[in-house]
N, CA, C and O of each residue as an XYZ file, in Angstrom:
532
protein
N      38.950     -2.215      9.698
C      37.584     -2.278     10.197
C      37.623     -2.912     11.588
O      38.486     -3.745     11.865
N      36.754     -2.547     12.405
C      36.764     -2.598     13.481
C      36.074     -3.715     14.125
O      35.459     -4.436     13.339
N      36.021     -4.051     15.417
C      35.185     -5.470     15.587
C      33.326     -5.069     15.439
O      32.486     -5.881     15.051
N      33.052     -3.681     15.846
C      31.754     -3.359     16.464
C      31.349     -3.145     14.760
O      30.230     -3.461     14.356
N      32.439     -2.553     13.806
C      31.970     -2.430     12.685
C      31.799     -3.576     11.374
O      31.426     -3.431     10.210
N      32.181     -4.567     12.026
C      32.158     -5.872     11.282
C      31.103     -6.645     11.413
O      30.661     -7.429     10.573
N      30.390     -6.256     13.271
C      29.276     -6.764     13.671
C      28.343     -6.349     13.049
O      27.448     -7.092     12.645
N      28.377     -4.742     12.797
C      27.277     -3.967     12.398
C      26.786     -4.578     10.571
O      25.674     -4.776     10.082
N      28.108     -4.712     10.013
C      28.174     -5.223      8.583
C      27.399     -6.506      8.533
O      26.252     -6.492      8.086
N      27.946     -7.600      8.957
C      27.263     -8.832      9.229
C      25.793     -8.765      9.575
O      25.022     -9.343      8.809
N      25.261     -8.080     10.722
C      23.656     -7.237     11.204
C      22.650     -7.521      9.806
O      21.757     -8.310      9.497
N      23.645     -5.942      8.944
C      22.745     -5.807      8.050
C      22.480     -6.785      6.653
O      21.682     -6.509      5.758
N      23.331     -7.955      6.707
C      23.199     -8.266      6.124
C      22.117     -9.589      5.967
O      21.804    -10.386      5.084
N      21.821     -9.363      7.112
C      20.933    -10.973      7.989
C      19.407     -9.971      8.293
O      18.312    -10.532      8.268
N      19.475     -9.130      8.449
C      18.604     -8.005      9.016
C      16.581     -8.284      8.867
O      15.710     -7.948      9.670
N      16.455     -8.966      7.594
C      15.255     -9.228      6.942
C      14.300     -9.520      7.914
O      14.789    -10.043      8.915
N      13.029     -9.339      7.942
C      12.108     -9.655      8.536
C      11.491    -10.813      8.261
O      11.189    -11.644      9.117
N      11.216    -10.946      6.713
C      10.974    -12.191      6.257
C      11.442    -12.451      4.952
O      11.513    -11.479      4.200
N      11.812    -13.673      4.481
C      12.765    -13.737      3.867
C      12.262    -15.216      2.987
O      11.517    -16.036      3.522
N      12.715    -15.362      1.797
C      12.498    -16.813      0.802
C      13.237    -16.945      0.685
O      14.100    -16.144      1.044
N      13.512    -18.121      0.056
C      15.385    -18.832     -0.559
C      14.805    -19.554     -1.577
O      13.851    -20.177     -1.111
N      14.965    -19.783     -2.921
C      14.507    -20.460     -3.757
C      16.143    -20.867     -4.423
O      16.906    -20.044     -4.929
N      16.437    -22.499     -4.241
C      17.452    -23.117     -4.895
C      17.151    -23.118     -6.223
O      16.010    -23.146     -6.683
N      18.380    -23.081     -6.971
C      17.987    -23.341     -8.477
C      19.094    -24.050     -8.949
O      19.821    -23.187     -9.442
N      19.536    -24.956     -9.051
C      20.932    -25.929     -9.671
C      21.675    -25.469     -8.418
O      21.422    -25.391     -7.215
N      22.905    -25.143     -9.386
C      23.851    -24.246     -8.640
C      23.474    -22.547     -7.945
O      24.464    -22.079     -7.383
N      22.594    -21.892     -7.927
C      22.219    -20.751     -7.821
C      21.126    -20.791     -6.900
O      20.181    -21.565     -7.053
N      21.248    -19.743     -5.662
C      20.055    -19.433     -4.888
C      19.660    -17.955     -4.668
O      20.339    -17.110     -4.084
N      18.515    -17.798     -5.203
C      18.087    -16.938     -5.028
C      17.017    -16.270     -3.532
O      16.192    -16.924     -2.893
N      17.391    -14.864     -3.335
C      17.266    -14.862     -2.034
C      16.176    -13.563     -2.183
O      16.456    -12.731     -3.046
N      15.116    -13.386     -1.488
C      13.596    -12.096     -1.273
C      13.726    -12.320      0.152
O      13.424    -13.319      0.804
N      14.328    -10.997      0.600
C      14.315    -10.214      1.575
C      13.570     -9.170      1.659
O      13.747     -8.155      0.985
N      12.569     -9.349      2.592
C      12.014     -7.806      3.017
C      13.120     -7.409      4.059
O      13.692     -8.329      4.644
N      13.490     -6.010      4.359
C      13.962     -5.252      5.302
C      13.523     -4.085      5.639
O      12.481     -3.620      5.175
N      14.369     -3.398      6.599
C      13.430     -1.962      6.890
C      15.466     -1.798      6.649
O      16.338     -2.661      6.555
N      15.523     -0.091      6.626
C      16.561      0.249      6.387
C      16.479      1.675      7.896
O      15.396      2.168      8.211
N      17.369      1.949      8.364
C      18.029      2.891      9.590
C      16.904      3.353      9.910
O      16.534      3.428     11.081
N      15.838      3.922      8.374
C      15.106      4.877      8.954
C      13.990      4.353      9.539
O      13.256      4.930     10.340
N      13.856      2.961      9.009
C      12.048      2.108      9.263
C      11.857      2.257      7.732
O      10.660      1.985      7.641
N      12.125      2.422      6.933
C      11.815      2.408      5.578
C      11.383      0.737      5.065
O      12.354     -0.016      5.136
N      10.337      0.200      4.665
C      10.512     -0.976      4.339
C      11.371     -1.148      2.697
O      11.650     -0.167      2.007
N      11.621     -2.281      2.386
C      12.229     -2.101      1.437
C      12.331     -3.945      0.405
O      11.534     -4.819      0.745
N      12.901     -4.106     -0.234
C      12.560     -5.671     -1.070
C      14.378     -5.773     -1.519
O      14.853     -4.852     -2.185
N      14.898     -6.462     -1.265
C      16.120     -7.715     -1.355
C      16.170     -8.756     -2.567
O      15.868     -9.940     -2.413
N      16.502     -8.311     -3.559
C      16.287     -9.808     -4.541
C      18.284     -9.558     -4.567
O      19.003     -8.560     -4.611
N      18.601    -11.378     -4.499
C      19.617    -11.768     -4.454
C      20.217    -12.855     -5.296
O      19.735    -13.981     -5.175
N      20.885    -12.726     -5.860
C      21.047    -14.447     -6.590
C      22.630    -14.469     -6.039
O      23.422    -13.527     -5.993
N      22.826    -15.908     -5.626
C      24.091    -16.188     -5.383
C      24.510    -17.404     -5.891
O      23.659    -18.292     -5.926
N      25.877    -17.707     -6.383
C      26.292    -19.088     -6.967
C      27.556    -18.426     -6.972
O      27.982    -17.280     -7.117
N      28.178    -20.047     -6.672
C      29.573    -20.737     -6.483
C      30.030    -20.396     -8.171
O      29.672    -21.083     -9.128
N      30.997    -19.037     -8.253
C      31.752    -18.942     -9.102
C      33.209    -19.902     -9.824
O      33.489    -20.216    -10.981
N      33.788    -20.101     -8.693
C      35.002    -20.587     -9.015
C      35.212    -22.531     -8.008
O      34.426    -23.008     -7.189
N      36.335    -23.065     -8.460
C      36.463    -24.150     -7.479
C      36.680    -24.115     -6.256
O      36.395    -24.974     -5.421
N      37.397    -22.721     -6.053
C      37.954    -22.316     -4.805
C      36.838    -22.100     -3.623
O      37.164    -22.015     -2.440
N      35.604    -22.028     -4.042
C      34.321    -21.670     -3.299
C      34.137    -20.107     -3.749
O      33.078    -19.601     -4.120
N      34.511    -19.916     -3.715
C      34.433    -18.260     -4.117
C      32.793    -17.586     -4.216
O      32.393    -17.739     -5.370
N      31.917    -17.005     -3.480
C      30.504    -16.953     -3.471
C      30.745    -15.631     -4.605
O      31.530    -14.691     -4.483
N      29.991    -15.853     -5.492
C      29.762    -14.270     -6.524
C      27.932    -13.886     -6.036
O      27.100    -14.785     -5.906
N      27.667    -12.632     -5.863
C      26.417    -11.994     -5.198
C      25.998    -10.566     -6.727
O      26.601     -9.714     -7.380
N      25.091    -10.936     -6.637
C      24.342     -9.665     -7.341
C      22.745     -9.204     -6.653
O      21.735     -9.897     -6.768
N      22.809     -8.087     -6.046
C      21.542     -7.576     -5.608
C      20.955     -6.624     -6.479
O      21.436     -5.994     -7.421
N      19.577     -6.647     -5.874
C      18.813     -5.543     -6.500
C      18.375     -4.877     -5.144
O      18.013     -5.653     -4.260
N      18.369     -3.892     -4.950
C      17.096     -3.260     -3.849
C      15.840     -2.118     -4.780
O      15.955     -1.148     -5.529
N      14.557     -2.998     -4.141
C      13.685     -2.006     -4.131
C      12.862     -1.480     -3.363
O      12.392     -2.257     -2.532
N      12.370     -0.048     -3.312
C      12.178      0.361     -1.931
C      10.384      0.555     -2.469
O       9.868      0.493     -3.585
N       9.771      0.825     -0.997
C       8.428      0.377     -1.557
C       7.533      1.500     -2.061
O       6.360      1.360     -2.408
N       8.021      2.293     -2.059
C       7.310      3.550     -3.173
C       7.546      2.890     -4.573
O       7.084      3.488     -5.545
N       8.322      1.536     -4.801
C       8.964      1.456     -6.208
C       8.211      0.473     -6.580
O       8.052      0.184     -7.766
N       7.601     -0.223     -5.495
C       6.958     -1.748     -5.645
C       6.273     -2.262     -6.463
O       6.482     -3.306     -7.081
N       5.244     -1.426     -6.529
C       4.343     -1.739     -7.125
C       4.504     -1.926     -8.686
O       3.981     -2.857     -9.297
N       5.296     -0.924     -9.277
C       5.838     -0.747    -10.548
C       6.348     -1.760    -11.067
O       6.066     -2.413    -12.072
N       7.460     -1.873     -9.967
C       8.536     -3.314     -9.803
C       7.849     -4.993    -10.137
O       8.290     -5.965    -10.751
N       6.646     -4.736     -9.429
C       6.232     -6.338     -9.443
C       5.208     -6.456    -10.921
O       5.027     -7.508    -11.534
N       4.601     -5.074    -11.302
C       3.682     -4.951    -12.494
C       4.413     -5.263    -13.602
O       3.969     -5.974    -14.504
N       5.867     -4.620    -13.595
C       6.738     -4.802    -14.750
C       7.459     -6.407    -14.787
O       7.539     -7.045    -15.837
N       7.896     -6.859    -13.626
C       8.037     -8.137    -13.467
C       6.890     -9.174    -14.022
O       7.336    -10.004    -14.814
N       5.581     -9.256    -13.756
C       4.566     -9.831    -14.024
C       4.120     -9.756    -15.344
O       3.263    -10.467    -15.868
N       4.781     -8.815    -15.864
C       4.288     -8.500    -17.444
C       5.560     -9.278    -18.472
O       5.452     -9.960    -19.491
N       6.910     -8.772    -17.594
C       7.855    -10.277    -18.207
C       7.682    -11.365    -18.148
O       7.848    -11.977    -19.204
N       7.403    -11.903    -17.318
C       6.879    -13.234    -16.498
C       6.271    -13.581    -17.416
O       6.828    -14.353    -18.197
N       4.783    -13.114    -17.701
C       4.107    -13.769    -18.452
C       4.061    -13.748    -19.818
O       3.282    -14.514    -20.385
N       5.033    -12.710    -20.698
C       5.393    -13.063    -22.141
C       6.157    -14.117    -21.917
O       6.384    -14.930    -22.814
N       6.726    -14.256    -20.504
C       7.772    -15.738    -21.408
C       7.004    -16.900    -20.837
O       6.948    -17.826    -21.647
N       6.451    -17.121    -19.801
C       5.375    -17.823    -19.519
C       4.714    -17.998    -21.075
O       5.316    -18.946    -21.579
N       3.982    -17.604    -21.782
C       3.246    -17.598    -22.600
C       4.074    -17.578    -24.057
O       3.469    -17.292    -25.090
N       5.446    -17.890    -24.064
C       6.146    -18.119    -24.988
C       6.528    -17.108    -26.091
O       6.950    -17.437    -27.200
N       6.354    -15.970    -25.711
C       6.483    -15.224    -26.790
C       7.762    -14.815    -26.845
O       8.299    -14.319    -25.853
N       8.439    -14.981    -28.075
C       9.520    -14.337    -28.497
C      10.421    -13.119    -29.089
O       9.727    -12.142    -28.808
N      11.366    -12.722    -29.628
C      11.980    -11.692    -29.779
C      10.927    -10.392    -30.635
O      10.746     -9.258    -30.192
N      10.380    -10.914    -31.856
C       9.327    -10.582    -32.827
C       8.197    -10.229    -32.216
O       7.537     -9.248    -32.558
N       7.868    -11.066    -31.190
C       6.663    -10.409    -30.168
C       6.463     -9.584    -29.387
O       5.339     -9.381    -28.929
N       7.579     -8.870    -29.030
C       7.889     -7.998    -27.989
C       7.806     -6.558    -28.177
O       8.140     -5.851    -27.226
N       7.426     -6.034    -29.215
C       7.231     -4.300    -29.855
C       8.236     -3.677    -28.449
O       8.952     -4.174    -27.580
N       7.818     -2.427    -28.822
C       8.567     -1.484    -27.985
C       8.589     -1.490    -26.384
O       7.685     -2.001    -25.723
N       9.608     -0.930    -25.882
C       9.996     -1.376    -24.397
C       9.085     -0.620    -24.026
O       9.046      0.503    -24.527
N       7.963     -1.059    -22.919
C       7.406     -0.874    -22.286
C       7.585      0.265    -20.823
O       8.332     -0.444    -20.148
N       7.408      1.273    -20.149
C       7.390      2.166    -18.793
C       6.768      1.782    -18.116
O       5.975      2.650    -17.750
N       6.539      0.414    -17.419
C       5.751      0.427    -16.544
C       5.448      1.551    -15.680
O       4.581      1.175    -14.892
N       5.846      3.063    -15.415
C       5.380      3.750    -14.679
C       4.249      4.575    -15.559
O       3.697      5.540    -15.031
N       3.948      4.226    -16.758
C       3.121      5.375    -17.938
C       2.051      4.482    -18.345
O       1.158      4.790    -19.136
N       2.209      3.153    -17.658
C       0.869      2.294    -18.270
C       0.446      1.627    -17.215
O       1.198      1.159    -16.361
N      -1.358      1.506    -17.212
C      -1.688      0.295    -16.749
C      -1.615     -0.974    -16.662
O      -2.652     -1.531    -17.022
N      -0.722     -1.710    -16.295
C      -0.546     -2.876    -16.129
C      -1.243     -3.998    -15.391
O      -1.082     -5.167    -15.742
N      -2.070     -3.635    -14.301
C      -2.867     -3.937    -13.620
C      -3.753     -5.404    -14.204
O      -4.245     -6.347    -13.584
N      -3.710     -5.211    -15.081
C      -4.635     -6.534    -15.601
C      -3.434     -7.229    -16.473
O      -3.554     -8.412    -16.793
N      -2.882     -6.873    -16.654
C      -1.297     -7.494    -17.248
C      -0.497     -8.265    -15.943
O      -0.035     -9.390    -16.134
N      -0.349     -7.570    -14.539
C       0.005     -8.686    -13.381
C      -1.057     -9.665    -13.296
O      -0.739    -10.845    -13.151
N      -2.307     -9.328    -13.368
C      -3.255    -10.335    -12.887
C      -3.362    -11.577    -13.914
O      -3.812    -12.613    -13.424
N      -2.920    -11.604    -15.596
C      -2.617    -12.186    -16.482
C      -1.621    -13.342    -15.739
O      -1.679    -14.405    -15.120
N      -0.314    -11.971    -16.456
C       1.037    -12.920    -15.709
C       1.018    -13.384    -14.603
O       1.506    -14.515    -14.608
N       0.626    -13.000    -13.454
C       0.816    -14.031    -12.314
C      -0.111    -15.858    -12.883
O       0.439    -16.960    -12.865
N      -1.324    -15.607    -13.241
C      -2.236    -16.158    -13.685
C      -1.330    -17.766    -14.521
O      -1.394    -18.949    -14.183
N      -0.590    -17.123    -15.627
C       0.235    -18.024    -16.357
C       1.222    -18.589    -15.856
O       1.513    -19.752    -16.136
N       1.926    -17.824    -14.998
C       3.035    -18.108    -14.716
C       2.927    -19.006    -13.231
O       3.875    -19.675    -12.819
N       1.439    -18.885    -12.415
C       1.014    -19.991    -11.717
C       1.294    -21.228    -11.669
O       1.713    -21.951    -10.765
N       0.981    -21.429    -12.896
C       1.285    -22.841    -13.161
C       2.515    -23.565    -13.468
O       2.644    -24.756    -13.750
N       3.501    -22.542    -13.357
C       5.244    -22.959    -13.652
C       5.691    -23.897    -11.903
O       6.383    -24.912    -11.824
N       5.027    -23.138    -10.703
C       5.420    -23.303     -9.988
C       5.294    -25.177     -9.501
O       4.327    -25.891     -9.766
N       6.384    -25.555     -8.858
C       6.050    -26.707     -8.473
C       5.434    -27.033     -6.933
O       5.196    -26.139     -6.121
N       5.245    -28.291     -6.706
C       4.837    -28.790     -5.383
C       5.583    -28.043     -4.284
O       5.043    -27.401     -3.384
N       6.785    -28.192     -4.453
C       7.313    -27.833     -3.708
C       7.649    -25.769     -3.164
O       7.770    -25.178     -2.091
N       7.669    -25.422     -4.423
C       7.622    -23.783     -3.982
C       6.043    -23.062     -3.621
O       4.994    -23.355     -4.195
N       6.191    -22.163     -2.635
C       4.995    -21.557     -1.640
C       5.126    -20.172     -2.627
O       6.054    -19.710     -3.290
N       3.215    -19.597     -2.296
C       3.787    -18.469     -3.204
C       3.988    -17.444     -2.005
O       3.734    -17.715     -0.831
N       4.431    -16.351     -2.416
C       4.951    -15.253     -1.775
C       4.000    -14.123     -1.952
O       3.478    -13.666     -2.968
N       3.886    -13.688     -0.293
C       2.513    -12.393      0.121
C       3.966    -11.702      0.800
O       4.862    -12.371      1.315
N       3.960    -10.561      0.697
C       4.584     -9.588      1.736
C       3.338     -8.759      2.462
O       2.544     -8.097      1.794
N       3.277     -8.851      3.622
C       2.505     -7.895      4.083
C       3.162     -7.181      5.003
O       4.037     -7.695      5.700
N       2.683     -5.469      5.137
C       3.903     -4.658      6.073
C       2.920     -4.036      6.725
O       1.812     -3.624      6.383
N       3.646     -4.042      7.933
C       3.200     -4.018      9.572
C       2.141     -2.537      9.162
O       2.317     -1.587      8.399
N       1.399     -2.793      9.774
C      -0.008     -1.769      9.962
C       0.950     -0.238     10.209
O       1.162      0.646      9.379
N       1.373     -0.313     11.534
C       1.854      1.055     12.020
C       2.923      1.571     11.032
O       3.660      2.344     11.645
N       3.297      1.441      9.720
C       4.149      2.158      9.195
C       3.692      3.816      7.986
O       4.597      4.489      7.492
């Protein structure tokens, strides 16, 4: 690999427009918005933690792109708040499509419950994307 192509690697990996870091023990988790080659906006969830003694960073991403979003955060918000709200294995009936159901009042629930997990210290998170796209 080349020097211009190492630059380019490094680029994209910093690239975000706006970006959270939420520490957790050993583990930080990372929400990246980006745009991708084309202008595409797109969502970054990252968790990273110190695998080994050696330092060794272990990374697991997700990307979601924003035709997916909405789905993404409805189905998130609907986990969120069964476990927010304690419900367990027995409570959970059949796996849910967030793309075949209204969920809509199910995010507005879960965010609702899961409000109150947050501490002093964590901000909540708005993405808003640039008008001209």
């Amino acid at each position: 690999m080349n020097k211009m192509q190492k630059e380019k690697e490094n680029e994209s990996k910093t690239d975000a427009y706006y970006t959270r870091r939420i520490k957790a023990g050993q583990r930080f988790y990372y929400i990246d918005a980006k745009k991708d080659s084309k202008g595409n906006d797109y969502l970054v969830l990252t968790e990273s933690k110190s695998s080994d003694p050696n330092g060794k960073i272990e990374r697991h991403r997700i990307f979601v792109y924003r035709e997916d979003l909405q789905k993404f955060m409805e189905a998130l918000a609907d986990v969120a708040g069964r476990i927010a709200a304690g419900a367990d294995e027995a409570d959970t009936g059949p796996v849910a499509d967030a793309g075949e159901s209204d969920l809509s009042e199910t995010l507005k629930q879960g965010l609702a419950e899961t409000s109150s997990l947050l501490t002093e210290e964590d901000e909540s998170l708005t993405i808003q994307w640039p008008e001209d796209i």
